[in-house]
Every structure is written in structure tokens, then in C-alpha cells.
N, C-alpha and C positions, 0 to 999 in steps of 0.2 A: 609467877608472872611469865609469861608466854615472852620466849625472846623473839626479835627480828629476824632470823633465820627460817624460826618455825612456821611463824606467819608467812615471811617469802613461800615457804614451799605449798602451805594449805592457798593461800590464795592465786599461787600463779593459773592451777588447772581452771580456777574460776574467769578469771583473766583471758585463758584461752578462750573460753565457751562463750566471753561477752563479746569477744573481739570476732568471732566467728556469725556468733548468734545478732549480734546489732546491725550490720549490714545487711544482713538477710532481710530482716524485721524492714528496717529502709526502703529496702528494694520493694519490696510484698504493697508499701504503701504508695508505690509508685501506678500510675496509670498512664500506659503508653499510647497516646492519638492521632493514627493515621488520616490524614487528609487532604483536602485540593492542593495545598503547598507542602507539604511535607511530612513530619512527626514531632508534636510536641508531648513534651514528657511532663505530669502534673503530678506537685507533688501530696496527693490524698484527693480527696473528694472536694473537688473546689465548695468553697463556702458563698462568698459572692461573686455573683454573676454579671454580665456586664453584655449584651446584644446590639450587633446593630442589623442581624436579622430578622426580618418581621417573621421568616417560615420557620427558626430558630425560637423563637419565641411562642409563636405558636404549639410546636411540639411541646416544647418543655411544660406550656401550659397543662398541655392534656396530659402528660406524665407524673403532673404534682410537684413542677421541681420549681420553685420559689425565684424569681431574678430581682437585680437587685437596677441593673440600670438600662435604659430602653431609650432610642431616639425618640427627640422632642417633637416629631410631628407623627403623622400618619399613625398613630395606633388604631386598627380599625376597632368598630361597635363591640364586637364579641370580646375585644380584651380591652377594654374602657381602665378597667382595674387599674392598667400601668399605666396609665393618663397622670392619676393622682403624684402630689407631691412624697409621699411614701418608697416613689418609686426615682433614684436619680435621673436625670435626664444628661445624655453623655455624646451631643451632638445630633446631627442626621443623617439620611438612608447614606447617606455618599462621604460626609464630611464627618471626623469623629470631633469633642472637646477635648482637646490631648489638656489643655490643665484640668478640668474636672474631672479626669479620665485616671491623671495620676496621682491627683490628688488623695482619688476614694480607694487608690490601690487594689483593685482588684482580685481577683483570683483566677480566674479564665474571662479571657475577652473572646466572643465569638464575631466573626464577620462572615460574609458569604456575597456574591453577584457585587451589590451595587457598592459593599464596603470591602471589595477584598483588594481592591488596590492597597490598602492603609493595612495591611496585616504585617509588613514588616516592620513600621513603625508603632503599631502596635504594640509587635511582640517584645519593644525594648523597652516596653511598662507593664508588660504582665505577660501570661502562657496565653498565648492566640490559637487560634483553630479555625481554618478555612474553611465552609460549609457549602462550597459553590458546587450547584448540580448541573452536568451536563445535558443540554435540551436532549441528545438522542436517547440518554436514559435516563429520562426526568423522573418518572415513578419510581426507578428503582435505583437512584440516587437518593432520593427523598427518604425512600426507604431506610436505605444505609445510616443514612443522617440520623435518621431515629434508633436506630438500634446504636451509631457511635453516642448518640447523648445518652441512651440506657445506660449503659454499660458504665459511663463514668459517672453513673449517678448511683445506681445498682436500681436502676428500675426496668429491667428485661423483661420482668412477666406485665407487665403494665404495655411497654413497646409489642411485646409481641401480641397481645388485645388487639391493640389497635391496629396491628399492622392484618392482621388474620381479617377483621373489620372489611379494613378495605380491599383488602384482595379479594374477598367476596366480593364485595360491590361492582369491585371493576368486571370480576368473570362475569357476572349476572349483565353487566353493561354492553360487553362483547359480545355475547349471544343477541342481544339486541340490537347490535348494528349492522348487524348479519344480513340485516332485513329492514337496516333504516334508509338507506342510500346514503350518496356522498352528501359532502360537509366544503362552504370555505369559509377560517373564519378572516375574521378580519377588526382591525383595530378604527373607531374613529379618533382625529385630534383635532379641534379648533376646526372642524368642515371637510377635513381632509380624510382618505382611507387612507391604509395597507393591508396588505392581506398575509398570511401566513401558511407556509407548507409543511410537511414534514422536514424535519429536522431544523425546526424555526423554534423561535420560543414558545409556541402554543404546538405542536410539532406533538407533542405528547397525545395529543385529541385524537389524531390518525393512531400513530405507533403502542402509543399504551392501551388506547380504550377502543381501536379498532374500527373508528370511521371512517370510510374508506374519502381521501379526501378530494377532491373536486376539480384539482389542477392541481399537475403533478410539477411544475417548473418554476413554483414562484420561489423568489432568491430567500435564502434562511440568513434574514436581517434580523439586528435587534428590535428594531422598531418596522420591520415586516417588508417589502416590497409596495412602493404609493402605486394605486391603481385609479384607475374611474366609476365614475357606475358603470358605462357602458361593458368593462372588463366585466364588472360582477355580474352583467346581462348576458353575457356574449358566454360566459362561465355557467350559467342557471345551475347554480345548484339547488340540491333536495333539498337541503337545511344551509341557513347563514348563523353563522353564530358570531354576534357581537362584542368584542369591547370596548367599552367606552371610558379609554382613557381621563378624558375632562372629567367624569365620577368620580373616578377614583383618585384624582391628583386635588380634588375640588376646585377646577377651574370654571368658573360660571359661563361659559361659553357657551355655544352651540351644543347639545346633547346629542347624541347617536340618534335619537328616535326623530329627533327635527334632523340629523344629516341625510337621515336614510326616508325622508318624507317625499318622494319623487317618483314620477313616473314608469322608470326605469326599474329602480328595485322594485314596484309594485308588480311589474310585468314577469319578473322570474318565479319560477316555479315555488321557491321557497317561500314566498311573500301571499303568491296564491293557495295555495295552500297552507298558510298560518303556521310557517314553521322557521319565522325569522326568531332565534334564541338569544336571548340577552344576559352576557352573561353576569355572575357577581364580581363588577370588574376590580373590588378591594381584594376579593382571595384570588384573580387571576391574575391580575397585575401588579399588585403591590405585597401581599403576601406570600403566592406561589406555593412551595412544596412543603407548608406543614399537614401535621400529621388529620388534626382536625378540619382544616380549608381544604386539603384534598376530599377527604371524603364529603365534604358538603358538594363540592364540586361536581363528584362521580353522583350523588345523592340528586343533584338539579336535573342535571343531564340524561339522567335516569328516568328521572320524572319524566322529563318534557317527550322523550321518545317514547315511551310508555303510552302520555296523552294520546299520541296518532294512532296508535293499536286499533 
């Protein structure tokens, strides 16, 4: 029979190698996530998910990665799927359910723009991750975004599909505006405009996709610069591009095509020549920089200058 001595000595070398080798192992299962607030550390491959990004939700979509909770409103047409009860419902775009939230215990909570106020309180019910893109590098925040949710999913060759995707599209887009003229867009709400510049939230239209835009001094508001028509006459641009807020929020108001029914925008160049663009205002304003709504986005835009050829 094997005494306790001998044993001590055959097992201590083992003992080292566990004591060496199990933290490492630990670590290796760690995933470290730089972003708009900070670095959070997860520990494996989160299992459920939890969004109150719609462009968050988006991407993940198109990368196959399963979620588990989505806010209770606005899911647009194309991800209907997360409507269903299947799917938790854990607040809205701005406001989280902190008890339903801690209830289902999570695994990574994402927020981004409208929900990153709530990311510290978030983070003290599960690993948070900031997703918020800045308008001056909207596309290539987006970007990022998608390759940080690769990454901690292990779907990099899927990200980088789609990322190759759209960076085609947009060069093919830039060549075309080479030769489209300027651009202003502009938000309707409830009868009222704004309008948008570089480094505004639509800001991306000029800087990424390269249309050169219309008026170079309107204020980079979040909800745009309020104008007149008279501005948008006095402005004539080549192209107007549309959003219409009340669509996208589903407010039964006044629609953009009844704001913009007047004399005035009839008279600017854009309107005569049939090049007032309306845009998809659920991926421009409510969902923004997923990986799938961008490209639809470049895909419209695309088209419509294309038409004037």
C-alpha cells in the first residue's frame, strides 16, 4: 500500500501543472471588449443575448447569432421574427425593464445611441457593451461594430462577407456621385422640416458615400437644423432626400409626401427633375448602422442615381 509521503511527492508535480495550467485555460476563455464606454471582459461566448439596439440586432441577424431579448416596440418588417413571444421583450429604444432584465439574467446586454445612457446600470446586471457610432465615422463605426460582435461570437469569415459586400457597394456608389450633383437631406415631423449636414446624423450621405452636399453650414443637430421651404428653394438642390420621421415612429400625422406638396419644393431643381428620394426611413432612422440596413441603404441610393443615367 502506497504511503502518504509517496503519494505527496508523485502528486505535488501534478499539482504544479494544474495550478499553472487552469488559469491559463480561464484566461484563454475570456473575451476582452473594447468600446464606446470602456472594456468589458466576458467570460466565454455569451449564450443569451439581450439588445436594445435595433443596428445591434440587425448585424447579429445577418451573422446567424441567435438573441434572446429585443425591445418591445419598433422591431422593423425584415426582423418580424423577434416580434413573437419566443423572443423576451426587456423594455424600449430609451428605457430598459431592469426587473425583467434581471430577472432572465443575461449574458451580455448590448446598448448603443438611444440606450447608452442606461449602460452603467445595466452593467450591474450583466457584461454591457456600448455600440454607439460616431456620425463622423458612421460607416466605419458600423463597421467595427460588426467585426467586435464577430469576434466574440467566432463569426469573422461571415463579418468579413459582409463587410467586403458593402464596401463594394459604397465604392461603386462614390463613383456615381462623381457625377450626380449635390444632395440636402432633410427630416420631416408633424409638418415641420430639418435639414442635415456633414457631420450630422445623416452626415454619412456626404462623408461616406460621397455626395457632395448642398449647403455646407447647417448645424450637426440630432434632430437636424428646422428650416423652411423657402431655405430648401433658396438651397435648390440636385437631389432632396427624405426622411420621414412620422413613418418610422408610426405616427399617423402628416406624411413627408403631403409636407412637401407645395409650390415651393415643386419649383427647385430636384422636384423638376424627379429627383426628390424618399428614403427607407425604419433603416435610416430607427435602425441605422446594421450590417444588413446599410447595405440596403447604399442598394436604394444606388438604384435611384443610377435611374437619372
Amino acid at each position: 500500500m502506497l504511503n502518504a509521503h509517496f503519494l505527496a511527492r508523485r502528486l505535488s508535480p501534478l499539482l504544479l501543472l494544474a495550478a499553472l495550467v487552469l488559469p491559463s485555460l480561464a484566461q484563454a476563455q475570456e473575451i476582452k471588449v473594447q468600446h464606446a464606454q470602456g472594456e468589458t471582459v466576458l467570460n466565454g461566448v455569451p449564450k443569451k443575448i439581450f439588445t436594445f439596439d435595433l443596428a445591434a440586432l440587425d448585424t447579429l441577424d445577418a451573422l446567424g447569432v441567435e438573441v434572446a431579448g429585443v425591445p418591445s416596440a419598433f422591431i422593423p418588417d425584415y426582423l418580424e421574427t423577434y416580434r413573437g413571444d419566443a423572443h423576451a421583450k426587456i423594455g424600449s429604444l430609451f428605457e430598459p425593464d431592469f426587473e425583467a432584465v434581471n430577472a432572465a439574467a443575461p449574458d451580455l446586454i448590448i446598448v448603443a445611441g438611444r440606450s447608452a445612457p442606461q449602460y452603467a446600470a445595466l452593467s450591474r446586471i450583466a457584461p454591457t457593451i456600448d455600440l454607439t457610432v460616431a456620425p463622423e465615422a458612421f460607416f466605419t463605426g458600423a463597421k467595427k461594430n460588426a467585426e467586435t460582435l464577430a469576434r466574440i461570437f467566432g463569426k469573422e469569415d461571415k463579418a468579413a462577407e459582409l463587410i467586403a459586400k458593402l464596401d463594394g457597394a459604397v465604392a461603386d456608389l462614390r463613383k456615381q456621385a462623381e457625377s450626380a450633383g449635390n444632395a440636402l437631406v432633410i427630416l420631416t415631423n408633424g409638418g415641420k422640416i430639418s435639414a442635415y449636414g456633414t457631420g450630422s446624423r445623416f452626415g454619412w450621405v456626404h462623408q461616406d458615400l460621397g455626395i457632395k452636399p448642398a449647403v455646407d453650414d447647417v448645424e450637426a443637430a440630432t434632430h437636424g437644423e428646422a428650416v423652411s421651404f423657402e431655405f430648401i428653394l433658396k438651397t435648390n438642390p440636385d437631389w432632396l432626400i427624405v426622411v420621414d420621421r412620422d413613418s418610422a415612429v408610426g405616427n399617423s400625422g402628416q406624411t413627408a409626401r403631403q409636407t412637401l406638396d407645395n409650390e415651393l419644393i415643386a419649383a427647385t431643381e430636384a422636384a423638376k427633375n424627379g429627383r426628390i428620394f424618399y428614403a427607407d426611413t425604419v433603416r435610416w432612422y430607427l435602425v441605422g448602422g446594421g450590417m444588413s440596413s446599410l447595405q440596403t441603404v447604399v442598394d436604394n441610393i444606388s438604384t435611384a442615381l443610377g435611374n437619372q443615367d
